[in-house]
TIMI-2910 file (N, C-alpha, C, CB; in pm, 1 decimal, decimal comma, always signed):
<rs>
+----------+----------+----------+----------+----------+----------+----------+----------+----------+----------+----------+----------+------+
!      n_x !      n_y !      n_z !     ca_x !     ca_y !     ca_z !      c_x !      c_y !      c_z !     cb_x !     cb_y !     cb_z ! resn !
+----------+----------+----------+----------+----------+----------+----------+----------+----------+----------+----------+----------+------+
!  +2751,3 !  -3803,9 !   -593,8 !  +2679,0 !  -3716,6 !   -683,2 !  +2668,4 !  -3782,7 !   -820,2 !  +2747,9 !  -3579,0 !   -693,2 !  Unk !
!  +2525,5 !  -3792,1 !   -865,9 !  +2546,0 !  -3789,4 !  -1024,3 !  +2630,5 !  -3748,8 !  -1132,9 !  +2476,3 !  -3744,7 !  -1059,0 !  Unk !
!  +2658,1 !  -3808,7 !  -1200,7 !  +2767,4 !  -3774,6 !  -1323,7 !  +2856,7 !  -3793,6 !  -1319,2 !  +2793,9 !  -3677,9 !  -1366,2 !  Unk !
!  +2925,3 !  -3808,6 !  -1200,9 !  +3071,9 !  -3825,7 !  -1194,1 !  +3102,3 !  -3671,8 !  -1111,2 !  +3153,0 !  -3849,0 !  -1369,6 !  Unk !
!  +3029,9 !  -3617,6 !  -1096,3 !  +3095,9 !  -3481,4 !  -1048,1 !  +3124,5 !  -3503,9 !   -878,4 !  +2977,1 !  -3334,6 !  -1081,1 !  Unk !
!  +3208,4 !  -3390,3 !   -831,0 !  +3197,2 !  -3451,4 !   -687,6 !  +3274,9 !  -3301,8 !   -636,1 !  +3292,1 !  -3635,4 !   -652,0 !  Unk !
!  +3202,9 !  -3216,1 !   -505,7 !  +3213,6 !  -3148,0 !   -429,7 !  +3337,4 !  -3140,5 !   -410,9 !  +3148,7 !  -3167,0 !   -347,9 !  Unk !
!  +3427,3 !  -3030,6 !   -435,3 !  +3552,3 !  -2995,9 !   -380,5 !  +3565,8 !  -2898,6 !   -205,9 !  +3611,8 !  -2905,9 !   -511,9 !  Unk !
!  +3470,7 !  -2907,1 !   -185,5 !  +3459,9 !  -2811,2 !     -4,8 !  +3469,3 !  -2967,5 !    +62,3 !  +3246,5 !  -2686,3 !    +57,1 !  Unk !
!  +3540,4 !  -2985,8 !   +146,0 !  +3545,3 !  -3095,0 !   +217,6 !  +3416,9 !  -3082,3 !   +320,6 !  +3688,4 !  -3107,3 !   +284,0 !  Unk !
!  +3383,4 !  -2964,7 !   +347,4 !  +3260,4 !  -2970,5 !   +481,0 !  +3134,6 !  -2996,7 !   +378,1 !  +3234,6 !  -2788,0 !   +597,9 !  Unk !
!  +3096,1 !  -2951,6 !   +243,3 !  +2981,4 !  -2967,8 !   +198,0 !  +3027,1 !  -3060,8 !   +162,5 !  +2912,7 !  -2891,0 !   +124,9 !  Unk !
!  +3122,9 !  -3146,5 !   +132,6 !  +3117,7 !  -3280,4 !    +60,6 !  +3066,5 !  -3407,9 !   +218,5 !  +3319,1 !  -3313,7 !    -29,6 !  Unk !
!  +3110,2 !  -3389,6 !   +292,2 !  +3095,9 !  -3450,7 !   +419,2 !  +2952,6 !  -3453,0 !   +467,7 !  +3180,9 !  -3382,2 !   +516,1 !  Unk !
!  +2863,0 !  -3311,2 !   +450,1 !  +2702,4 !  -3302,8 !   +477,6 !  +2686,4 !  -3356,4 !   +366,2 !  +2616,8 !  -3162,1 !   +502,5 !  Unk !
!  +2689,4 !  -3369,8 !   +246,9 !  +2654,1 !  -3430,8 !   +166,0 !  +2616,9 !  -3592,4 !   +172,0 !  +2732,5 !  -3396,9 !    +96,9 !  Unk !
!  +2776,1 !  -3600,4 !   +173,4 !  +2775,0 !  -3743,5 !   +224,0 !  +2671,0 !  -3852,2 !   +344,5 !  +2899,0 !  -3736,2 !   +273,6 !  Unk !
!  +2687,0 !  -3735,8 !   +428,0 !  +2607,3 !  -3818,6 !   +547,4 !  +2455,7 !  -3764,3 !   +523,4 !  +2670,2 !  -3778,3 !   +726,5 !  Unk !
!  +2421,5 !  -3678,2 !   +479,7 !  +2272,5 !  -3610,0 !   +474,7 !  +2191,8 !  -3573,3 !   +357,1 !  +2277,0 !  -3491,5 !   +535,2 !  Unk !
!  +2277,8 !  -3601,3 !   +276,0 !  +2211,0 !  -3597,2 !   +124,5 !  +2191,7 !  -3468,0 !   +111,0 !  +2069,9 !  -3676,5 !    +95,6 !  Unk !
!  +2137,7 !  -3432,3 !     +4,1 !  +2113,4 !  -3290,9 !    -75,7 !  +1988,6 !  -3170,3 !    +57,3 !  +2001,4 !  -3352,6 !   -278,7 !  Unk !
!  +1888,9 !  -3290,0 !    +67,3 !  +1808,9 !  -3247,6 !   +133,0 !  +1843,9 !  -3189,5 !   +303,8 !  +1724,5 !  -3347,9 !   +113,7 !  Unk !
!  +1961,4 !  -3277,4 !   +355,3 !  +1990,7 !  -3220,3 !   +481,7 !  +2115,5 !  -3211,0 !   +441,2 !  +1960,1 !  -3291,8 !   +615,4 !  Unk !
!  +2155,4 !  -3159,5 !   +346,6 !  +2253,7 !  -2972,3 !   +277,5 !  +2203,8 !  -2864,2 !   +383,0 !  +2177,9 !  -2884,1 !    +64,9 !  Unk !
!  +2061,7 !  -2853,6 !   +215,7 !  +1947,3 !  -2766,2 !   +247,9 !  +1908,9 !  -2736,1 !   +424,5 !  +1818,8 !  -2843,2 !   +171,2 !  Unk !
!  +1869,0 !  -2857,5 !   +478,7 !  +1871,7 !  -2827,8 !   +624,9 !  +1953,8 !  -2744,0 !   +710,6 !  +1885,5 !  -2924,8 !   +674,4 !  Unk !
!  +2057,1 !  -2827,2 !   +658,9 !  +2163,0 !  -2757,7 !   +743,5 !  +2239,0 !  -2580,7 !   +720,9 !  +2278,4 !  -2865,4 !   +725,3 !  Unk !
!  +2200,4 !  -2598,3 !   +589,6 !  +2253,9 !  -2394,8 !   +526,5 !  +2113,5 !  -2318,4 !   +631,4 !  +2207,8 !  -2339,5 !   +243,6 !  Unk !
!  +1968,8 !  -2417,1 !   +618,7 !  +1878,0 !  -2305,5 !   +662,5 !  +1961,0 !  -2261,2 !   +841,1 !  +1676,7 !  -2381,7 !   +668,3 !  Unk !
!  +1968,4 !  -2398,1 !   +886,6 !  +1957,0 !  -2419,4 !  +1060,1 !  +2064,6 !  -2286,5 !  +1065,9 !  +2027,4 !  -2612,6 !  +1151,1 !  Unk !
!  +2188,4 !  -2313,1 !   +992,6 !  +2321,1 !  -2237,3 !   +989,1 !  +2297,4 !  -2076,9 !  +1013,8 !  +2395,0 !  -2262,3 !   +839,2 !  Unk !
!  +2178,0 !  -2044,5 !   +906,5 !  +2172,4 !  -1926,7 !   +854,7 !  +2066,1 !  -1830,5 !   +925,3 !  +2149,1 !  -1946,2 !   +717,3 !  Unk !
!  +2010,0 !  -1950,3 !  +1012,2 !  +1873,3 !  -1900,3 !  +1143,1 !  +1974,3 !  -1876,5 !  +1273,2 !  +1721,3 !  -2065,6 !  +1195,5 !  Unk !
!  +2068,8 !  -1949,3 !  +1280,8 !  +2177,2 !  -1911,9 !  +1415,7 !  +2243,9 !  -1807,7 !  +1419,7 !  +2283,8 !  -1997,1 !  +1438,9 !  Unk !
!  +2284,4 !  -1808,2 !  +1286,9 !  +2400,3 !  -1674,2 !  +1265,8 !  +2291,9 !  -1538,6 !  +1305,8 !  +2476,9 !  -1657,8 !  +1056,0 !  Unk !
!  +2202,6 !  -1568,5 !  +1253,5 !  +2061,5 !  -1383,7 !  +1272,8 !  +2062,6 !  -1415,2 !  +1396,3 !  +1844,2 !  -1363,4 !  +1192,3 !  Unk !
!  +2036,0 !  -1521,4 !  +1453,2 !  +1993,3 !  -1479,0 !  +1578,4 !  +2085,7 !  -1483,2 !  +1685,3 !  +1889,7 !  -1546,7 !  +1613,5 !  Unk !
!  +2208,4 !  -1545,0 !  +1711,3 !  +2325,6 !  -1560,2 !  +1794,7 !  +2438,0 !  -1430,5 !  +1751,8 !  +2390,8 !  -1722,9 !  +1766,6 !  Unk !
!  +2463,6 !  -1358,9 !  +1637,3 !  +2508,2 !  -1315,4 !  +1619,9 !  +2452,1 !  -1185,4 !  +1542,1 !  +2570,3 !  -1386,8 !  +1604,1 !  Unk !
!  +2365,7 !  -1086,9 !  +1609,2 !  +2288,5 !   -998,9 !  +1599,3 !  +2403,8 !   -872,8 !  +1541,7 !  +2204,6 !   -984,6 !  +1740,6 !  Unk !
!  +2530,6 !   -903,0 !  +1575,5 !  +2582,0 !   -719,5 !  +1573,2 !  +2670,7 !   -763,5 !  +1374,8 !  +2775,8 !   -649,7 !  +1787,1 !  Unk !
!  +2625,9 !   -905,4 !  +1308,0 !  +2646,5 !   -926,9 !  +1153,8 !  +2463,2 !   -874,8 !  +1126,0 !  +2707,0 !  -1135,2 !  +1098,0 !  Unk !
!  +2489,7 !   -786,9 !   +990,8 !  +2388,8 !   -714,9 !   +932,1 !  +2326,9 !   -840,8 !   +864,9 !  +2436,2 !   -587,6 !   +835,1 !  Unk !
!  +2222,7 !   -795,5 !   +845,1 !  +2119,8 !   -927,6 !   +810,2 !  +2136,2 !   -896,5 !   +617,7 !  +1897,9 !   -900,7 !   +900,4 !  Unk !
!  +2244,7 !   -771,3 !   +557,3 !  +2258,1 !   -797,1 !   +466,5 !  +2387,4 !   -892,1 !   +406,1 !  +2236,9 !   -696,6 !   +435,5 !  Unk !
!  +2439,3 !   -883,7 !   +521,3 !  +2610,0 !   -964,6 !   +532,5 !  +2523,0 !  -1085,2 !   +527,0 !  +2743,5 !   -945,1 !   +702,9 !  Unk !
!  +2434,4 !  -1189,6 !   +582,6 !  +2409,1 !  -1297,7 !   +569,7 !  +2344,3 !  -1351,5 !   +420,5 !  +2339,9 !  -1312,8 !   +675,9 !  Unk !
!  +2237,7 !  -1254,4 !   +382,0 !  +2207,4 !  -1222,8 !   +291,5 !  +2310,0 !  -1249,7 !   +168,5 !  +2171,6 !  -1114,5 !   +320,7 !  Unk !
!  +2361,0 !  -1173,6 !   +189,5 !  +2456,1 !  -1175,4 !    +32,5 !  +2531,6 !  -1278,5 !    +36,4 !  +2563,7 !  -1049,5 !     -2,4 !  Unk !
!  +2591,6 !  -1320,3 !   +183,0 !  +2641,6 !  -1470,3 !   +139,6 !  +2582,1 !  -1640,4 !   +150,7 !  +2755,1 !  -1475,2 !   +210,5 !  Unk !
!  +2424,2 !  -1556,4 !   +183,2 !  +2325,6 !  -1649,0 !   +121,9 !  +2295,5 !  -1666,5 !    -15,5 !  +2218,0 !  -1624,0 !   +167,5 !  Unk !
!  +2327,7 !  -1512,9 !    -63,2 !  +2317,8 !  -1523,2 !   -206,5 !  +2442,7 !  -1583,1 !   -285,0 !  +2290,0 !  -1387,8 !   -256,3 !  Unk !
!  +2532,1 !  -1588,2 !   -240,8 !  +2652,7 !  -1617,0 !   -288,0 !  +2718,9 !  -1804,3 !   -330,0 !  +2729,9 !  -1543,5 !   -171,5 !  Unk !
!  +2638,6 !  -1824,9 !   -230,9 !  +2626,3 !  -1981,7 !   -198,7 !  +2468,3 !  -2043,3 !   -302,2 !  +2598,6 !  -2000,4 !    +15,4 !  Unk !
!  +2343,8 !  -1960,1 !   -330,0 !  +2283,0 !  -1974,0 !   -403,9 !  +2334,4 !  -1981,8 !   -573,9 !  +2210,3 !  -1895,3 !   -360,9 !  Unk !
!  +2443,5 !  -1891,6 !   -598,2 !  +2438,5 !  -1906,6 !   -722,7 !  +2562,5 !  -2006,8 !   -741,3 !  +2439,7 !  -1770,4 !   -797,0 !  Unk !
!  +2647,3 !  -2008,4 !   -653,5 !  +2758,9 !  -2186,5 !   -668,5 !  +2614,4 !  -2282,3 !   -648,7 !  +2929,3 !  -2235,7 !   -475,4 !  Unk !
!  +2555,6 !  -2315,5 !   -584,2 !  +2416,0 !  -2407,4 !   -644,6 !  +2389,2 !  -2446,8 !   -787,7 !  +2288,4 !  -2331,3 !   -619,2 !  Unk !
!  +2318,7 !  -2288,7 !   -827,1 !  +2293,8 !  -2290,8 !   -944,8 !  +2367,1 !  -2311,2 !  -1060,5 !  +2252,7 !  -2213,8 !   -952,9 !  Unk !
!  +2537,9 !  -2281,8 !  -1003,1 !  +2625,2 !  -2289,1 !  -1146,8 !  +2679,0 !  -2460,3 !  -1116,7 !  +2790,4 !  -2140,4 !  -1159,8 !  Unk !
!  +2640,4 !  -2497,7 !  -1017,4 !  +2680,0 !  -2656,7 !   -957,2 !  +2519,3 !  -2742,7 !  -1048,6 !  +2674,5 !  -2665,4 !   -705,0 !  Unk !
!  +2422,8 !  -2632,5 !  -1110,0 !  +2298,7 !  -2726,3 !  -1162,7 !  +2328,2 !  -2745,2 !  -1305,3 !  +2140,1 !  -2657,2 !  -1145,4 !  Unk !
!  +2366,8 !  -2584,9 !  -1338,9 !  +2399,2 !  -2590,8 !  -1468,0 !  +2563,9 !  -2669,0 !  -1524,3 !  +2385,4 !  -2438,6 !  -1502,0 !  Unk !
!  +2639,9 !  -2676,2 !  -1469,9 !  +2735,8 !  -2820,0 !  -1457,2 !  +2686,5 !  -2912,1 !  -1471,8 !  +2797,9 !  -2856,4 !  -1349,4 !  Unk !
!  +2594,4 !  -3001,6 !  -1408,3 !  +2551,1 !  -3120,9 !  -1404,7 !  +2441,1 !  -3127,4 !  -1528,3 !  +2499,9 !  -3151,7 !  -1260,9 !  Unk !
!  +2360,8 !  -3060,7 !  -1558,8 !  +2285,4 !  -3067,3 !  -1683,5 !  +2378,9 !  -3069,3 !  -1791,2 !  +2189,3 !  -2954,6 !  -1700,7 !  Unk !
!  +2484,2 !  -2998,1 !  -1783,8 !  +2588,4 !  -3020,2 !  -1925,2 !  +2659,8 !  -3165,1 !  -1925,3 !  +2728,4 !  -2895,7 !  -1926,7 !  Unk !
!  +2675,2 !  -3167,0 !  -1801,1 !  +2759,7 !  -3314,4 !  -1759,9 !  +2672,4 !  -3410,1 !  -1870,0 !  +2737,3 !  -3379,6 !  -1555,0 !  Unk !
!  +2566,6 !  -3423,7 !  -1792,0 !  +2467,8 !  -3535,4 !  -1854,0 !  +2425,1 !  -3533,3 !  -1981,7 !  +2350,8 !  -3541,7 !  -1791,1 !  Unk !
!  +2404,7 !  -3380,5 !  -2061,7 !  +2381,3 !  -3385,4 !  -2207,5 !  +2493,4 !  -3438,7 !  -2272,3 !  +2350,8 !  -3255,2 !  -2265,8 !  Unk !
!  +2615,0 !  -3438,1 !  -2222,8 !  +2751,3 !  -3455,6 !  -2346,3 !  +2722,6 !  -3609,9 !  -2287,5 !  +2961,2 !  -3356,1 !  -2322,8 !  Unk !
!  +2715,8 !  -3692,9 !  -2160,9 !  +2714,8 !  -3795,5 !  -2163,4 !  +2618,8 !  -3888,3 !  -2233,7 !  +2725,3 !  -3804,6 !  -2070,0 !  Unk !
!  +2512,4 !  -3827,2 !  -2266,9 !  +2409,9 !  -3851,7 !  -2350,7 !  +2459,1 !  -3856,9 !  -2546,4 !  +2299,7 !  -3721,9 !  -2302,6 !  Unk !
!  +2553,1 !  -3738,5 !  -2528,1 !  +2599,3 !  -3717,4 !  -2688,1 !  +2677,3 !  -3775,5 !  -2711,0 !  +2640,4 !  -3607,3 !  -2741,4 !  Unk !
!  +2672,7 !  -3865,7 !  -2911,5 !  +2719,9 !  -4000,5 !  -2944,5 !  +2870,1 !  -3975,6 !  -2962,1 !  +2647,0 !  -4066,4 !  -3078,7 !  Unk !
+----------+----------+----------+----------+----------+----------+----------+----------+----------+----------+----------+----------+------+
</rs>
C-alpha cells in the first residue's frame, strides 16, 4: 500500500496482496452475491449493514491515506 500504511486483517491483507485493490473489490462483490443467495434464511438487511460497515473502514482507510500523504508532503 501507498504511504507506508499497511492492512492489519490478515485475510484483506493477503487479497490484497495477491489481487490488488481491484480484486478486493471483486472479491467483497462475489462474497456478498453468495451469502444472498446460498444463505437465504440471513436478511438481506444483515448483509447490508455489514456491507455498510466494511464501506465506511474503506472510507476512513481513504481518509488515512490522504492525511498520510499531506503531512508527508509537509516541510
Amino acid at each position: 500500500m501507498k504511504g507506508g500504511a499497511r492492512e492489519l486483517n490478515p485475510v484483506v491483507a493477503a487479497i490484497f496482496a495477491t489481487l490488488g485493490p481491484a480484486g478486493f473489490v471483486a472479491a467483497k462483490l462475489g462474497i456478498t452475491f453468495l451469502v444472498l443467495h446460498e444463505y437465504s434464511a440471513v436478511s438481506s438487511g444483515v448483509v447490508a449493514v455489514a456491507s455498510g460497515v466494511t464501506c465506511a473502514a474503506a472510507a476512513n482507510n481513504a481518509v488515512v491515506m490522504r492525511r498520510r500523504a499531506k503531512e508527508a508532503r509537509a516541510p
